[in-house]
C-alpha positions as CSV (number, residue, x, y, z in Angstrom):
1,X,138.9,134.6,157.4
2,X,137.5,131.3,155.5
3,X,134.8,132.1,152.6
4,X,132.7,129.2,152.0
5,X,130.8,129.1,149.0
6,X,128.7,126.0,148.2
7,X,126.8,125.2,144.9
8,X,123.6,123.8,144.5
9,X,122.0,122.2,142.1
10,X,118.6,123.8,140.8
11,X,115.4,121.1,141.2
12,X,111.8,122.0,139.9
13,X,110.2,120.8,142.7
14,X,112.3,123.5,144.9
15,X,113.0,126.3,143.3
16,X,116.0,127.5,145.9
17,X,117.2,129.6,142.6
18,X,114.8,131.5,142.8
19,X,115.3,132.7,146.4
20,X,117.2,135.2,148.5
21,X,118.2,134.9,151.9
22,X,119.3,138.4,153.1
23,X,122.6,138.5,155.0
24,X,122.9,137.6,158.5
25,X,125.5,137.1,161.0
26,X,125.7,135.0,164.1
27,X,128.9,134.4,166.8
28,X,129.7,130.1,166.8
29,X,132.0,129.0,169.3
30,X,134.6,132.4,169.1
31,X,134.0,133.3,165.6
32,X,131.1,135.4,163.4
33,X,129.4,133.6,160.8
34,X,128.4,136.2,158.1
35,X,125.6,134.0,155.6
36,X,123.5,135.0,152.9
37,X,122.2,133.0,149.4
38,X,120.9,133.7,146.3
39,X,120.5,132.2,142.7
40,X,122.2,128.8,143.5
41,X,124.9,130.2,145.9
42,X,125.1,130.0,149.9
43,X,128.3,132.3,151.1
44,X,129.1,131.5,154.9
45,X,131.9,133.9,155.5
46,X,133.8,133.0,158.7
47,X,135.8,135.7,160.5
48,X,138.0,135.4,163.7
49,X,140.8,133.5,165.7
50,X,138.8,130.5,166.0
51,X,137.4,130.1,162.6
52,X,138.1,126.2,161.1
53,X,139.9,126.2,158.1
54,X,138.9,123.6,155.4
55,X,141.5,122.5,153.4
56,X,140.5,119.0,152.2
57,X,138.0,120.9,150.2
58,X,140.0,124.3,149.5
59,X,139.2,124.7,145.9
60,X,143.1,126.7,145.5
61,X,144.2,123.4,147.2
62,X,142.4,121.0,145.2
63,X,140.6,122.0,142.3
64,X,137.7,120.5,143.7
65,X,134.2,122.0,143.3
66,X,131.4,120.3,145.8
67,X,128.0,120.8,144.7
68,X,125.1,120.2,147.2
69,X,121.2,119.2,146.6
70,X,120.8,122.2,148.8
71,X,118.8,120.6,151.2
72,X,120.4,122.5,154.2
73,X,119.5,125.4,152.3
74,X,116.0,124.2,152.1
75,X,115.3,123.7,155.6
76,X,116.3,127.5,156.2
77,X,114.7,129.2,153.8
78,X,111.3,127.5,153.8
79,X,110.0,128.9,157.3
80,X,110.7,132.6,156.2
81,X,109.2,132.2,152.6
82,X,106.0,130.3,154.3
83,X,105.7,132.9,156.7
84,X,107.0,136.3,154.3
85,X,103.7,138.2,153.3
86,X,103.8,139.2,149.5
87,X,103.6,142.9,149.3
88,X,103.5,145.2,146.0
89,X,103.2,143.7,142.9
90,X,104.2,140.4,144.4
91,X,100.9,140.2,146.2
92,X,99.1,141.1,142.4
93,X,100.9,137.0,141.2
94,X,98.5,134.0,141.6
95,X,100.2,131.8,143.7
């Protein structure tokens, strides 16, 4: 198993923070991907024989913390909060 845990930085203009992306999993090339984000975080949790290992940025290894503008982050979770329909007192807020 290889957790991957990258940290974004928080921008007013996209407020990434501020969203959740319910957990997922998808099989890449002989492995499971297990992903899901929330309040600066994206987790990509890589289980099976084939999974890549990373350790030029192994924070154990290194002490190295990489922190992302989040963009690929962006592109995901854009579609599903464009499309989500608010329901509940989420459909009460102004936009």
């Amino acid at each position: 198993m290889t957790l991957v845990v990258q940290l974004f930085d928080a921008r007013p203009a996209v407020r990434v923070d501020r969203a959740i992306m319910f957990p997922h999993t998808r099989k890449v090339q002989g492995f499971h991907v297990h992903e899901w984000a929330g309040c600066c975080f994206h987790f990509y949790l890589l289980v099976g024989g084939q999974a890549p290992g990373f350790p030029g940025i192994s924070f154990v290894a290194t002490n190295t913390v990489l922190i992302s503008d989040a963009g690929d982050l962006v592109d995901k979770i854009t579609p599903m909060m464009q499309s989500a329909v608010p329901k509940g007192q989420l459909a009460k807020l102004k936009r």
